[in-house]
C-alpha positions as MATLAB code, in Angstrom:
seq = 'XXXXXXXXXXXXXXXXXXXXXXXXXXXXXXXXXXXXXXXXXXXXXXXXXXXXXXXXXXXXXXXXXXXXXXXXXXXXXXXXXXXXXXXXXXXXXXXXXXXXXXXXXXXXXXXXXXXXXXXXXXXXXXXXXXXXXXXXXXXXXXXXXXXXXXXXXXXXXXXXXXXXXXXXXXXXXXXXXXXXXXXXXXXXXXXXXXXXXXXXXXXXXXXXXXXXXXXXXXXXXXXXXXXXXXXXXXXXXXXXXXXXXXXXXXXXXXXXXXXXXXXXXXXXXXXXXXXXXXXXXXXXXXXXXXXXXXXXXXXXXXXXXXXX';
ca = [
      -4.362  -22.580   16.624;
      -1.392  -20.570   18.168;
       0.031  -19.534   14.562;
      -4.010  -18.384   13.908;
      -3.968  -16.032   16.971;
      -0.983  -14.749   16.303;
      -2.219  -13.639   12.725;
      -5.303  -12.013   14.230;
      -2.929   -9.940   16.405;
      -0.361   -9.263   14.017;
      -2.941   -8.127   11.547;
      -4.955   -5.877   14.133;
      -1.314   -4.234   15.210;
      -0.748   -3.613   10.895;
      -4.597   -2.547   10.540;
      -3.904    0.046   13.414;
      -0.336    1.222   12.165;
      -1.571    1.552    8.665;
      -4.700    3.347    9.463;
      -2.922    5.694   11.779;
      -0.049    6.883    9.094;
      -3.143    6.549    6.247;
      -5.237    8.871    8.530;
      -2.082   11.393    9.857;
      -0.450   11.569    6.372;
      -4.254   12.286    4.713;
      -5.177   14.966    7.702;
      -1.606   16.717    7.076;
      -2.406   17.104    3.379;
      -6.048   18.451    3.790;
      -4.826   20.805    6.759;
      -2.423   22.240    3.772;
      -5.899   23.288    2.010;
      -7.581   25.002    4.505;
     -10.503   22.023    4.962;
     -12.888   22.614    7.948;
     -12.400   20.132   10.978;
     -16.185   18.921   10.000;
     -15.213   17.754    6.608;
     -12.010   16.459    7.291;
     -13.690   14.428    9.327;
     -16.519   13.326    7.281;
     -14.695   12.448    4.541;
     -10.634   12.693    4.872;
     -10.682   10.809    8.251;
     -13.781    9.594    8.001;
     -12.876    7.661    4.703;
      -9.094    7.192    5.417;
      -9.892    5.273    8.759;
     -12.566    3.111    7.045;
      -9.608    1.877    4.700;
      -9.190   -1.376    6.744;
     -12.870   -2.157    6.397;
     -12.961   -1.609    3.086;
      -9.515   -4.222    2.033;
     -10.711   -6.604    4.732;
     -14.225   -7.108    2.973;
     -12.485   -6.945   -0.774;
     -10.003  -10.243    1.143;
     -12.870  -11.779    2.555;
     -15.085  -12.019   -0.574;
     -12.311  -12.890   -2.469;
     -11.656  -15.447   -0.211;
     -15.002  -17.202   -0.092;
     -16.250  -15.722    3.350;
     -19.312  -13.821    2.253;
     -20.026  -13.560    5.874;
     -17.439  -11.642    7.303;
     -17.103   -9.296    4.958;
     -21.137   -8.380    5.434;
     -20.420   -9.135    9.346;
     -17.922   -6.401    8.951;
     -19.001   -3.952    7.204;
     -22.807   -4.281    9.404;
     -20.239   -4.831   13.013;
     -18.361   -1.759   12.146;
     -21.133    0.601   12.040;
     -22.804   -0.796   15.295;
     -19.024   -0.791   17.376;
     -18.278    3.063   15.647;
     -21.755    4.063   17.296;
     -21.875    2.325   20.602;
     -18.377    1.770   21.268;
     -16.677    4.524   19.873;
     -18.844    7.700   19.878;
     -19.504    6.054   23.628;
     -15.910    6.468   24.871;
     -15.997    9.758   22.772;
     -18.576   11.110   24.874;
     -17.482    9.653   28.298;
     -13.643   11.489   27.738;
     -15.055   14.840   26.009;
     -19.314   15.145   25.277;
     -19.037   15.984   21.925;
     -21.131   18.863   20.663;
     -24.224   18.548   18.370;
     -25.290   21.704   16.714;
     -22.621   21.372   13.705;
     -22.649   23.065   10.093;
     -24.105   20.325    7.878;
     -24.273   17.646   10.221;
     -28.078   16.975    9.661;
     -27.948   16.325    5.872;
     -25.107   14.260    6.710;
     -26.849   12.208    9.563;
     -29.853   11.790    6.696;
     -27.470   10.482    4.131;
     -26.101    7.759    7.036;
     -29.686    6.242    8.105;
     -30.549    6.228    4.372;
     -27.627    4.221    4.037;
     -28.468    2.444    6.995;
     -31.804    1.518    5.191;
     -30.950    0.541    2.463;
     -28.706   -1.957    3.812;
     -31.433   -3.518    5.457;
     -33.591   -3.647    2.794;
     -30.817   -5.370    0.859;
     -30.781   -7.925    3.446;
     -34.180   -8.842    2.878;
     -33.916   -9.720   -0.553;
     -31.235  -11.968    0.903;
     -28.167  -10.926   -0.940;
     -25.965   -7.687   -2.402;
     -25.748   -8.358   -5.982;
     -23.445   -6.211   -8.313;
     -26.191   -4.148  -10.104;
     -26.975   -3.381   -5.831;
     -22.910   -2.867   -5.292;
     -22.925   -0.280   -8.216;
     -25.829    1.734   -6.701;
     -24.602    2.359   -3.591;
     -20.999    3.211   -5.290;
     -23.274    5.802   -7.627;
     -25.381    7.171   -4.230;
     -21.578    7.769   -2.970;
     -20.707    9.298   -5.869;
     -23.419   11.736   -5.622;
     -23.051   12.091   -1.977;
     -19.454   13.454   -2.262;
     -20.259   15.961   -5.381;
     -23.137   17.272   -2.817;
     -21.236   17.722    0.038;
     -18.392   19.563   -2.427;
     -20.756   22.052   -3.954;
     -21.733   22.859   -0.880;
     -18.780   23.370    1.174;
     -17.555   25.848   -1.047;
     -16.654   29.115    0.791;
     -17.565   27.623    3.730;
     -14.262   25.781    4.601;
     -11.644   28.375    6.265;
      -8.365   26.654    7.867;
      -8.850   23.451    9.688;
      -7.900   25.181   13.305;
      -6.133   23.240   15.764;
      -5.166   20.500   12.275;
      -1.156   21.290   11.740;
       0.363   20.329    8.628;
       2.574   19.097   10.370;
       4.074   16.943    7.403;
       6.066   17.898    4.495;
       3.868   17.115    1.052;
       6.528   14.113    0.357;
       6.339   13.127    3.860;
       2.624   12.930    4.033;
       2.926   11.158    0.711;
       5.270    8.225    2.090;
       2.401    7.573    4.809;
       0.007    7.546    3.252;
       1.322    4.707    0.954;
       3.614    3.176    3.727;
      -0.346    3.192    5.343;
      -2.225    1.461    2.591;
       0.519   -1.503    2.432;
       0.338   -1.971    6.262;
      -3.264   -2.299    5.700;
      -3.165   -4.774    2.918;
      -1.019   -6.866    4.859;
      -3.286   -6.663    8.585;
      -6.422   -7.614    6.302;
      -4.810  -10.285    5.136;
      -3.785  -11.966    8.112;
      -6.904  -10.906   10.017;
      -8.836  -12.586    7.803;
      -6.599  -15.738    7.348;
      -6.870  -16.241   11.302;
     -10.263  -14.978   12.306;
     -11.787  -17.541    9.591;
      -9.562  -20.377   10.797;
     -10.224  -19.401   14.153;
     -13.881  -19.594   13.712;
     -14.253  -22.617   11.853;
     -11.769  -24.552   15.176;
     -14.257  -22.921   17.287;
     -17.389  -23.946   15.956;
     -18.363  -20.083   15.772;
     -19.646  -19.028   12.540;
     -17.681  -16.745   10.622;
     -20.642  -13.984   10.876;
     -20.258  -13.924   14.288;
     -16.500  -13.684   14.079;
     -17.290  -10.669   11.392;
     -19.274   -8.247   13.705;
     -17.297   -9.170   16.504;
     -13.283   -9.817   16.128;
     -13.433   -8.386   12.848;
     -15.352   -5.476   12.671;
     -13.812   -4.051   16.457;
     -10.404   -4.747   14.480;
     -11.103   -2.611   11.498;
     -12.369    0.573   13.853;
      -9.281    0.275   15.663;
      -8.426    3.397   13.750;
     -11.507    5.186   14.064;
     -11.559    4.384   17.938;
      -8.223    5.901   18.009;
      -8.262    8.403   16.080;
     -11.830    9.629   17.789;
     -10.273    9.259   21.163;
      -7.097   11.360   19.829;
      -9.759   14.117   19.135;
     -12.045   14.190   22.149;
      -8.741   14.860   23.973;
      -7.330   17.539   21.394;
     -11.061   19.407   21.848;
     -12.197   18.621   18.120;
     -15.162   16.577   18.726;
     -16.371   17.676   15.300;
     -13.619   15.522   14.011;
     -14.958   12.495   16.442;
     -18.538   12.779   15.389;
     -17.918   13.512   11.922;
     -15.611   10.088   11.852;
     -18.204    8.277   12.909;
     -20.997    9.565   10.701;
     -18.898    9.821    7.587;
     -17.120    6.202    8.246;
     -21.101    4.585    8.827;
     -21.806    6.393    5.300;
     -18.321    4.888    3.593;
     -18.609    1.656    5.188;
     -22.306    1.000    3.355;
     -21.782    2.908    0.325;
     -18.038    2.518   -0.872;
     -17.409   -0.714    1.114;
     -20.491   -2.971    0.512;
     -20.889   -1.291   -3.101;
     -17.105   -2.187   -4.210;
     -16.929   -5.760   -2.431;
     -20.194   -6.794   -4.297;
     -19.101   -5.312   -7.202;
     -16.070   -7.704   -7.331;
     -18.008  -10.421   -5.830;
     -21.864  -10.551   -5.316;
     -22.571  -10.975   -1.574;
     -25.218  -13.446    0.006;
     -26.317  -12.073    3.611;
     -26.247  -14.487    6.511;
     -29.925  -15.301    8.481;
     -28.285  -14.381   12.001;
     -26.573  -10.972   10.333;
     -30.723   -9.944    8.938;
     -32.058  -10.930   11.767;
     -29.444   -9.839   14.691;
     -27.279   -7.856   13.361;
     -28.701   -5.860   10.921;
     -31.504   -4.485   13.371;
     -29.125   -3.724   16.321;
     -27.064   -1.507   14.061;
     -30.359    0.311   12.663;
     -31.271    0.607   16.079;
     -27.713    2.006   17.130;
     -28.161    4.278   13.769;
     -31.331    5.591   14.793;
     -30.109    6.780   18.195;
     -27.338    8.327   17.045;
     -29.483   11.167   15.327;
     -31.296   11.703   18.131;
     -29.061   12.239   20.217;
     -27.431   14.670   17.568;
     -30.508   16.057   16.887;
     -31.624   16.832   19.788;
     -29.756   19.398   22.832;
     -26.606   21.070   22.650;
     -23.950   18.033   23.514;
     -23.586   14.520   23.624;
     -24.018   13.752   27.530;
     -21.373   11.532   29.095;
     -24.268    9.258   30.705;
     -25.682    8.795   27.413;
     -21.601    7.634   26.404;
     -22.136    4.974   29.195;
     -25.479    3.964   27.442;
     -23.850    3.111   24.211;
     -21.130    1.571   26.036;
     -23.680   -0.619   28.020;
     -25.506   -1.456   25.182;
     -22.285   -2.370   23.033;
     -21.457   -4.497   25.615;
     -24.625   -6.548   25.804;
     -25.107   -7.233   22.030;
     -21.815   -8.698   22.168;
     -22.395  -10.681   24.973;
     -25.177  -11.791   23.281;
     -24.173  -12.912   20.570;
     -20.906  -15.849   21.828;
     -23.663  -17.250   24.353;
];
């Protein structure tokens, strides 16, 4: 039991190690090409931090635990909402009235959506996997075409790396991650299974707070820096990943039957979290700080929830 909970905190410390040199060699690069702090953080940090989701699933399925790599992917989104843009708000209320946010908010509760309709056919099959992989696809050409012009130099976003530099984390990054998803996985599923808690309760829980370590950090590292576009467009862009690139690649490799508790629990909560996300980015000029303590309140709950 020991040895398991020491593989679930040696992989969290490599999932947060590799997602931080992922995300700082990534930013450094994209600062060198004059990408707005919006994009970078819709789909540089956005993406980059959602790395540890994404190998975590691609382990789990692989290793014959369906249901925390859907728990993960569907815990993720709920703890990068309520959790994360939460303490965002609480340290710096993050504004709302950004460039392009809205078509990017519609492209994260489609997402959201079609998730859930997924889940009531009662699996993600590979024909599904390569959909959403197309929809991201099409999703990234859109967002390119029309950014162009738009995107002067990320202000406030040093290159602070060398190109080689930012090269060598990246990579040094990705193998750091490969290794935390591995013993994440190895332990939370042990850990479960001792327990008597099911592994899809393990997945939106242990798992899914474990993989956002670098989104929570790297959110927090912006509310204090004063780039909340960075914070909100992690969170937005990392939802969008997390269904599309996530989901669509782990089905694709191995098709992915969706737990009763995860469609009926966990599933709604994270529409629910989804849907008040745009509106409260849809609607006044910041994200207030009591509204933070909402989401934090509510994150707590669900989780509560769900180990009585």
């Amino acid at each position: 039991m020991w040895m398991d909970v020491a593989f679930v905190g040696l992989g969290l410390v490599l999932l947060f190690a590799g997602g931080e040199g992922l995300v700082r060699g990534a930013v450094s690069l994209a600062a060198r090409l004059g990408v707005s702090p919006l994009m970078i953080g819709l789909t540089v940090v956005g993406f980059g931090t959602s790395m540890p989701e994404l190998i975590v699933s691609l382990r789990a399925a692989l290793a014959g635990a369906p249901d925390i790599a859907v728990g993960n992917v569907v815990g993720s989104n709920t703890a990068n909402i309520l959790l994360i843009l939460g303490l965002t708000a609480l340290i710096a209320p993050p504004p709302t009235r950004l460039p392009g946010l809205g078509r990017d908010l519609v492209v994260m509760l489609v997402a959201a959506f079609a998730l859930a309709a997924l889940a009531r056919m009662g699996s993600v099959e590979r024909g599904a996997g390569l959909a959403l992989l197309a929809a991201l696809a099409a999703y990234l050409a859109a967002s390119a075409w029309l950014a162009r012009g738009q995107d002067g130099e990320a202000e406030g976003l040093a290159a602070t790396l060398s190109p080689l530099a930012a090269l060598a984390f990246v990579g040094g990054g990705l193998l750091a991650l490969m290794a935390g998803a591995d013993l994440l996985v190895r332990g939370a599923s042990d850990l479960a299974r001792a327990a008597g808690i099911s592994e899809a309760v393990i997945g939106v829980t242990v798992v899914a707070v474990g993989t956002s370590l670098p989104e929570l950090a790297t959110s927090i590292v912006a509310a204090w820096r004063r780039q909340p576009e960075i914070a909100v467009g992690n969170v937005v862009g990392s939802n969008i990943f997390n269904v599309l690139a996530i989901l669509g690649a782990t089905a694709l490799v191995s098709p992915l039957p969706i737990a009763q508790s995860i469609r009926l629990i966990d599933i709604p909560v994270m529409l629910g979290a989804s849907l008040a996300l745009a509106l409260l980015l849809s609607t006044g000029r910041r994200v207030p700080r009591t509204a933070g303590a909402g989401l934090l309140a509510a994150y707590v709950g669900y989780t509560a929830y769900l180990f009585i």
